[in-house]
C-alpha positions in Angstrom: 0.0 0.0 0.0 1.2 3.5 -1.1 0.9 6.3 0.7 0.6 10.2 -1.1 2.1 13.1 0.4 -0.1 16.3 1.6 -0.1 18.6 -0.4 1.2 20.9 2.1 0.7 24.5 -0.2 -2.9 23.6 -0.1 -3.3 22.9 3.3 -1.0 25.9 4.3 -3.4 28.0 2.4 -6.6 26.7 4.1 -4.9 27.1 7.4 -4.0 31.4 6.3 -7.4 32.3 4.8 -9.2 30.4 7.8 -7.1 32.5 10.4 -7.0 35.7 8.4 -10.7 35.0 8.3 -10.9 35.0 12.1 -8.8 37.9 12.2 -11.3 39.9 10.2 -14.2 38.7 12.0 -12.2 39.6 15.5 -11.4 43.0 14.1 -14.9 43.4 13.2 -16.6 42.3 16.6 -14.1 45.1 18.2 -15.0 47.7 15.5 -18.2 46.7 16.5 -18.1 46.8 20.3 -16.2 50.0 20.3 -19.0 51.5 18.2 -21.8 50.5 19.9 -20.1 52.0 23.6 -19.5 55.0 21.8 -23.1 55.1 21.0 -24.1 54.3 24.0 -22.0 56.8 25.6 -23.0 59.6 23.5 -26.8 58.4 24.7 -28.2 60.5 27.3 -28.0 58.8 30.6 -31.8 58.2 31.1 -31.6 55.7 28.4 -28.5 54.0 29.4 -28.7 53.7 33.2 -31.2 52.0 35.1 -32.6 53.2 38.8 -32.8 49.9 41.0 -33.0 51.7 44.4 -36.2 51.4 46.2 -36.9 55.4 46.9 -35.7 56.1 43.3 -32.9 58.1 44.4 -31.2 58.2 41.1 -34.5 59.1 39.0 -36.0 62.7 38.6 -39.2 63.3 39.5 -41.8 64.9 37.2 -41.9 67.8 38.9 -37.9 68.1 38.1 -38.2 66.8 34.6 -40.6 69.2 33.5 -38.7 72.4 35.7 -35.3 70.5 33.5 -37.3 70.5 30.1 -39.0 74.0 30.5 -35.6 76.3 30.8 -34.7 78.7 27.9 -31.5 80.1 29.5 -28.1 78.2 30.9 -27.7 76.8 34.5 -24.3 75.7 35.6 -23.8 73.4 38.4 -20.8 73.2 40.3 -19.8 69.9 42.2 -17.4 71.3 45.1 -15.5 67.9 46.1 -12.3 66.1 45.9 -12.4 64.6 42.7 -12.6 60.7 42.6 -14.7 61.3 46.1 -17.7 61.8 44.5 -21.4 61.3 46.5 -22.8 58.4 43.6 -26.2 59.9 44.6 -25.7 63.3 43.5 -23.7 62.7 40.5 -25.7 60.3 39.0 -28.7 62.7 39.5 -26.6 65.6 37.9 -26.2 63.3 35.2 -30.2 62.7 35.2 -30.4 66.7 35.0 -28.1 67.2 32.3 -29.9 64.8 30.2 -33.2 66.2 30.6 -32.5 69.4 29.5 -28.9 70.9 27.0 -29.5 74.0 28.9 -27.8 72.2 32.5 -24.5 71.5 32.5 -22.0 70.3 35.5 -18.3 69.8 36.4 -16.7 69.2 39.6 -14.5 72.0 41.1 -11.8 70.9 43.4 -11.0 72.9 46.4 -7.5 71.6 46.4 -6.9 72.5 42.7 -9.5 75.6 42.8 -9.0 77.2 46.4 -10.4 80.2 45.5 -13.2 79.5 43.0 -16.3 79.2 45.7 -15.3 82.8 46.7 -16.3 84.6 43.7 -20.0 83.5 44.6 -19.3 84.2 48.6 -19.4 80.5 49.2 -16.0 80.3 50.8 -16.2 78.9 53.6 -18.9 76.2 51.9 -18.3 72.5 52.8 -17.1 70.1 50.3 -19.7 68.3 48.8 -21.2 71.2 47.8 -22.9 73.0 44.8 -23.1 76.2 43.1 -25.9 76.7 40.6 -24.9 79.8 38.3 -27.2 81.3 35.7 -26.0 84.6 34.1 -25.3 86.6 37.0 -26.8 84.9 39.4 -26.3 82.1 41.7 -27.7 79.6 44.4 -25.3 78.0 46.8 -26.4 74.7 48.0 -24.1 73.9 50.8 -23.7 70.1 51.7 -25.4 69.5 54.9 -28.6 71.0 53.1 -28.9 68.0 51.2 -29.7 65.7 53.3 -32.4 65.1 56.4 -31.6 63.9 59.2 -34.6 63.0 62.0 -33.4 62.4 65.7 -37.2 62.1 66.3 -36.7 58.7 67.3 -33.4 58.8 68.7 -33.6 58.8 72.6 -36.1 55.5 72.4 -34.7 53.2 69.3 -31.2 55.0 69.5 -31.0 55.5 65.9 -32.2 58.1 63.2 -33.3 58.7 59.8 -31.7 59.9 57.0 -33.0 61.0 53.6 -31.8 62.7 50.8 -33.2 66.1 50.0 -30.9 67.0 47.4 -33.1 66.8 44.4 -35.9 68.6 45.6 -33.0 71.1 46.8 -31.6 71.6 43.3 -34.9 71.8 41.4 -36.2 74.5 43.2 -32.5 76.8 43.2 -33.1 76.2 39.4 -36.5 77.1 39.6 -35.4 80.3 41.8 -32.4 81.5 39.3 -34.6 81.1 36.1 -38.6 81.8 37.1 -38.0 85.5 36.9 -38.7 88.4 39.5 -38.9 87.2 43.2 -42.5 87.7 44.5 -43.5 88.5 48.0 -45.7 87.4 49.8 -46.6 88.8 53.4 -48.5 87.0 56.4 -50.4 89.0 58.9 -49.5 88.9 62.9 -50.8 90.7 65.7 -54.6 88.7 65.7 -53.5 85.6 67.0 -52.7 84.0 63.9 -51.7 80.2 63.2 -47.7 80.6 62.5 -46.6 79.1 59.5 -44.9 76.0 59.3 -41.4 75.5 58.1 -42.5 72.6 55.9 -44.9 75.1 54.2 -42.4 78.3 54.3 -39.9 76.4 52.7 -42.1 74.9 49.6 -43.1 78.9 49.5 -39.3 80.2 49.0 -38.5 77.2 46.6 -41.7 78.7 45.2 -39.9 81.9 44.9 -42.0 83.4 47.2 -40.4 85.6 49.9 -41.8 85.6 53.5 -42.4 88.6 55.5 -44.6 89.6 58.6 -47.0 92.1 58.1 -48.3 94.3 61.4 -51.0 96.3 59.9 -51.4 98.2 63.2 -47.6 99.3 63.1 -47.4 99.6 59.0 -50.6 101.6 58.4 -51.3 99.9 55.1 -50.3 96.3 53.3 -46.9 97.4 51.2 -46.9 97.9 47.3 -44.6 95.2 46.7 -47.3 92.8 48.4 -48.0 90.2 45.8 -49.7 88.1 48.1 -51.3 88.4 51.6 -51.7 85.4 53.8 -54.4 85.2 56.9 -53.8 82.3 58.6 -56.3 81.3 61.3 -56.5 84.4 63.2 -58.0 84.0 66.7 -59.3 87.7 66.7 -61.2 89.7 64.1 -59.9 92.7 62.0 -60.3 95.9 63.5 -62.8 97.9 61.5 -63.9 101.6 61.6 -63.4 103.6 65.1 -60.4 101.6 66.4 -57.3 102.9 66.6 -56.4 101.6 63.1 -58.9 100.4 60.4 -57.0 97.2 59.4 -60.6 96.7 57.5 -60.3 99.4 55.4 -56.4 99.0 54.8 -57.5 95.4 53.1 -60.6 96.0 51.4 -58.1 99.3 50.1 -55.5 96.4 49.0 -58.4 94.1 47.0 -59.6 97.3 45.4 -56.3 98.2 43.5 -56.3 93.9 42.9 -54.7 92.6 45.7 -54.8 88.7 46.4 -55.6 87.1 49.8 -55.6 83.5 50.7 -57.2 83.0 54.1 -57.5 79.9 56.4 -60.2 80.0 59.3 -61.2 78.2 61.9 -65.2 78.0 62.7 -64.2 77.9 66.3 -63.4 82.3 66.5 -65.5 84.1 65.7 -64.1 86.4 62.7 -67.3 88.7 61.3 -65.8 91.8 59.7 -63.4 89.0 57.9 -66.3 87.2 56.7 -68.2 90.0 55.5 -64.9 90.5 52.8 -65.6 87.2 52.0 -69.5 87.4 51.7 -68.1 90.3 48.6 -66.8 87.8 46.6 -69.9 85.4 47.1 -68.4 83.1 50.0 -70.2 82.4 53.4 -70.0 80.3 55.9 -72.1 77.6 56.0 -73.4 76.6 59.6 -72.0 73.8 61.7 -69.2 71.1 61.3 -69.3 69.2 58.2 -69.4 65.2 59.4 -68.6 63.0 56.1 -71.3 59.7 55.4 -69.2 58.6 52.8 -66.3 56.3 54.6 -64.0 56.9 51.4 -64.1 60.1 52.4 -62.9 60.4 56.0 -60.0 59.0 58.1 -60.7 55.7 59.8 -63.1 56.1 62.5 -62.8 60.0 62.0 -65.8 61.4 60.1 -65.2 64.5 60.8 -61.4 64.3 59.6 -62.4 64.8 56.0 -60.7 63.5 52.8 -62.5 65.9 50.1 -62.2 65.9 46.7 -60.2 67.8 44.0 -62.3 69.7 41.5 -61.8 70.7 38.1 -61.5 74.7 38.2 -61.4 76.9 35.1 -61.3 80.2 36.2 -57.5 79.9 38.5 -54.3 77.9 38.0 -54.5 76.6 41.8 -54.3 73.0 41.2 -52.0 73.2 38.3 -49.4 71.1 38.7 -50.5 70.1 41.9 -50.8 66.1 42.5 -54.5 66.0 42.8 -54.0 61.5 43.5 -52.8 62.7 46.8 -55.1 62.4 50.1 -55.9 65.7 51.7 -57.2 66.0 55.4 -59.2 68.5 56.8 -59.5 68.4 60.5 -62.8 69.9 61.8 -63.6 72.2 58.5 -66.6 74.2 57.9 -68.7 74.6 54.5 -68.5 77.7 52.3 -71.8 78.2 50.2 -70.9 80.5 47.1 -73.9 83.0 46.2 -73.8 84.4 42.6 -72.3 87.8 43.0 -72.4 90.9 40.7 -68.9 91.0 39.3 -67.7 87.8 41.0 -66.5 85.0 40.0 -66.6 81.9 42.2 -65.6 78.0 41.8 -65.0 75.9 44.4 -61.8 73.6 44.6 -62.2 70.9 47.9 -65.8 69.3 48.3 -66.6 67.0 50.2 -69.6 63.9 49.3 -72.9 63.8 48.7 -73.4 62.2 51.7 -71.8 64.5 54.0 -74.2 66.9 56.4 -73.5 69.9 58.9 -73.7 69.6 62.6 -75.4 72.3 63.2 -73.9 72.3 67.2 -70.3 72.6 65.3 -67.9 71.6 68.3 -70.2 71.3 70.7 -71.4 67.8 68.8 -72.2 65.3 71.1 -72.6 62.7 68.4 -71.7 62.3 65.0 -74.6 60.9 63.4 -76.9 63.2 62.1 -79.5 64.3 63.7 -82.6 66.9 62.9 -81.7 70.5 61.8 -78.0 68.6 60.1 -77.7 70.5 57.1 -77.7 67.9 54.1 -74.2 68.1 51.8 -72.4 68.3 49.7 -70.2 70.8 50.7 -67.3 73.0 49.5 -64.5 73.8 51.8 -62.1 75.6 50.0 -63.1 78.1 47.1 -61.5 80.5 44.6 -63.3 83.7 44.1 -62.4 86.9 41.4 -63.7 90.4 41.1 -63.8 90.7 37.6 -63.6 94.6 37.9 -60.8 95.1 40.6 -59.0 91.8 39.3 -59.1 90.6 43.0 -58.2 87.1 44.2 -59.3 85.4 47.2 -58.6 81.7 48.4 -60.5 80.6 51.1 -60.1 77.4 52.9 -62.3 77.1 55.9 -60.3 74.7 57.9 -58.1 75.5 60.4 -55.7 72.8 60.4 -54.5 73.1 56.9 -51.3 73.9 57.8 -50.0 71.2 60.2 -46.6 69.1 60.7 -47.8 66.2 62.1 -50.7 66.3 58.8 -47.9 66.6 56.7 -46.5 63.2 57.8 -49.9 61.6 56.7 -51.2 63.1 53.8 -48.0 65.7 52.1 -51.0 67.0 49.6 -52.2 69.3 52.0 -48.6 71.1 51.6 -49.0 70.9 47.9 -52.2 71.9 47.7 -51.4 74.9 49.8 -48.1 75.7 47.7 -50.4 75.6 44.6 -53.0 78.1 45.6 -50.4 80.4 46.9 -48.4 80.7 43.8 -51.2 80.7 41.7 -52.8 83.7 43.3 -48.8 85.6 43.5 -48.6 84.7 39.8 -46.1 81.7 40.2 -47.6 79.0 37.8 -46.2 74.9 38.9 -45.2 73.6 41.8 -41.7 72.6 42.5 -42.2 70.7 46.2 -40.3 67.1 45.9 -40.3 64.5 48.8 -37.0 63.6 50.5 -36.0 59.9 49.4 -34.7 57.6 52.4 -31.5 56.2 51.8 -31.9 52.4 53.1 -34.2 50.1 51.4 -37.3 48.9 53.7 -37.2 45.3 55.5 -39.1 42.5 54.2 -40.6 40.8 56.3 -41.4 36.9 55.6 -43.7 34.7 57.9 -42.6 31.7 58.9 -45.1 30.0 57.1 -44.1 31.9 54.0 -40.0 30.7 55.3 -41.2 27.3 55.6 -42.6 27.6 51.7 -39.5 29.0 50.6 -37.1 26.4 52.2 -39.0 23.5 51.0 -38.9 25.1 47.4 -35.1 25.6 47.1 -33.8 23.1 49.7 -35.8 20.1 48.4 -37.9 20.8 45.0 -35.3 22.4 42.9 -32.4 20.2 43.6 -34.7 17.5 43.2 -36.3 19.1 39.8 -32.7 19.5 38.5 -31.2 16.0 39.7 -34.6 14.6 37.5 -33.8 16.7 34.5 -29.5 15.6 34.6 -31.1 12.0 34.8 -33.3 12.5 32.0 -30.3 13.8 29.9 -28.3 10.9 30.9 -30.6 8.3 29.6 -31.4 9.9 26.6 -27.6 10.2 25.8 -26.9 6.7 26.4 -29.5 5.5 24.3 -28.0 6.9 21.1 
């Protein structure tokens, strides 16, 4: 038997075009891949990152998105830190920013390499982690310990505290400040025993753009010209009206005539006539009583009188734009306003309660909450918008006198919303820029033992088992070929 030679010039060409064929292909696939990061890269960061943390911490709300997607002029954020130090959290959301909008831009200064560069905005002696927000000439300085909450409530019984991060509603409303235009100012009245204001709803006011300042009509002798908004909250005394040392009834009636705008808060329990006769001008009255809700899907648990009203759908003001409307609110103990058709008013109402609320008429001296004969039947408004259509006067009235609480605010934040919208709708602000802190650590989950007991016997016994079957199966049906 003969044996032939390979021929070796063939075999050595097989062997060069197969390998220069993998070469290509190689080259190609890391063409390819280098491409395709590029791509990606150039991508805004919404579309290439993904938010896996429970409180969304690296996703914008829509409140941000849409104050990101609205701007017409620059905003320039500066990261004070050492860089490769970094928060995650608040670069990854200035990343989020930037790609929402090509007017936001951000870099990270270095105090070590920049010493002097927070100076020029008189944030010198800010802490690093830090940020600057600069548009044109102006700027915001958000120093570090701003950004995040920290609640000791708890403290002296669990030994521990909360933290959350604030940061992003922080930044959206110092962008909102530098690029809504002219500050507004709104003034709150003092001297009648008047609910203060809280610092949860002061602060969604100035991110609002909305400055704060007390007003004592018996020292100033008028409401000032650069009022843009005057806030009554809860007085426990009535206005002084003609023959008293100072007509604070005249001084606000003078304010609504040149087309001022008032939001008001009362509470049924003081007694507040020359204020309500304002009111009864732009068609709004009290209506008698405490209002008790029938519906339960409209009061707190066991609370009928802790109402849970509904939003309505006003035309005539820009209240409730903007304003989460699938958000609880709670009145505590309101009373009804009935609107009467005035000459030259306009009136809408914006909370109601049910159908199947009624009025007790004995208010707070109830005895009972089910109603009983002379209960007024519902349903009822308890907050209203009204407009002179000569003067161009506003007035909000919400007939509640717990509007404005902390400890509501815990419960159900659309009170604080709700609140922040009527007061920058009536000062000319239009949105609302109020974001909730997001908590840093992931809730617990909690599993049964019943449900442990489930779990164990699924991946201690039934899987194994379900994958020793299947190796089996394999086996056989190998052997058998």
């Amino acid at each position: 038997m003969k044996f032939f030679p390979k021929d070796k010039t063939a075999l050595n060409g097989r062997v060069f075009r197969s390998g220069l064929y993998s070469a290509a292909i190689t080259a190609a696939v890391l063409v390819l891949a280098v491409l395709v990061n590029l791509l990606v890269r150039a991508l805004p960061t919404k579309y290439t990152t993904f938010d896996l943390s429970e409180a969304g911490l690296y996703t914008l709300s829509d409140s941000s998105a849409q104050v990101a997607q609205g701007l017409t002029q620059d905003v320039t954020i500066y990261y004070l830190c050492e860089t490769g130090n970094e928060d995650q959290i608040i670069s990854k959301l200035l990343d989020k920013y930037a790609s929402e909008s090509s007017h936001i831009t951000w870099e990270i200064k270095d105090p070590a390499i920049y010493p002097t560069f927070a100076a020029q905005y008189g944030a010198q002696d800010a802490a690093s982690g830090s940020l600057i927000l600069v548009s044109g000439e102006q700027s915001v300085v958000l120093d570090a310990s701003d950004l995040y909450d920290y609640d000791y409530s708890d403290y002296y019984t669990t030994g521990s505290y909360r933290v959350t991060f604030s940061g992003e509603s922080k930044i959206t409303s110092a962008i909102y400040r530098l690029t809504s235009g002219e500050q507004k100012h709104a003034y709150y009245t003092t001297n009648h025993g008047e609910q203060a204001l809280t610092d949860t709803l002061t602060d969604a006011l100035e991110n609002q753009n909305l400055s704060l300042t007390a007003l004592d009509l018996l020292s100033s002798g008028s409401v000032p010209e650069d009022c843009d908004l005057l806030i009554i909250n809860v007085p426990a005394q009535d206005f002084a009206s003609a023959g008293a040392l100072v007509d604070e009834m005249s001084l606000l009636r003078s304010y609504l005539s040149a087309g001022g705008k008032v939001l008001l808060t009362t509470d049924t329990y003081y007694n507040t006539p020359n204020l309500d006769a304002v009111m009864a001008e732009f068609g709004l009255t009290r209506a008698e009583g405490l209002v008790v809700e029938g519906d339960s899907g409209h009061f707190m648990n066991g609370y009928p009188y802790y109402l849970l009203p509904d939003y309505t759908s006003p035309t005539e003001t820009t209240a409730l734009e903007g304003v989460d409307t699938s958000r609880h609110i709670l009145l505590q103990m309101a009373q009804g306003i009935t609107l009467t058709e005035t000459e030259n008013v306009t009136a809408e109402a914006l909370l109601t309660t049910s159908d199947a609320a009624y009025s007790k008429a004995t208010g707070y001296e109830m005895t009972t909450v089910e109603k009983e004969d002379g209960d007024t039947d519902g349903p009822f408004t308890l907050a209203a918008y009204a407009r002179n259509t000569v003067t161009e006067a506003e007035v909000i009235w919400i007939n509640c006198g717990n509007m404005d609480n902390e400890s509501a605010y815990q419960v159900v934040p659309g009170n604080c919303t709700f609140l922040q919208g009527c007061a920058s709708s009536l000062a000319g602000q239009v949105g609302s820029v109020l974001i909730d802190s997001k908590a840093l650590e992931a809730a617990p989950i909690s599993v049964s033992s019943a449900q442990a007991a489930v779990l164990g016997l699924v991946f201690i016994l039934i899987l194994p088992a379900a994958l020793l079957a299947a190796g089996a199966v394999v086996v056989i049906l190998r052997r058998r070929k």
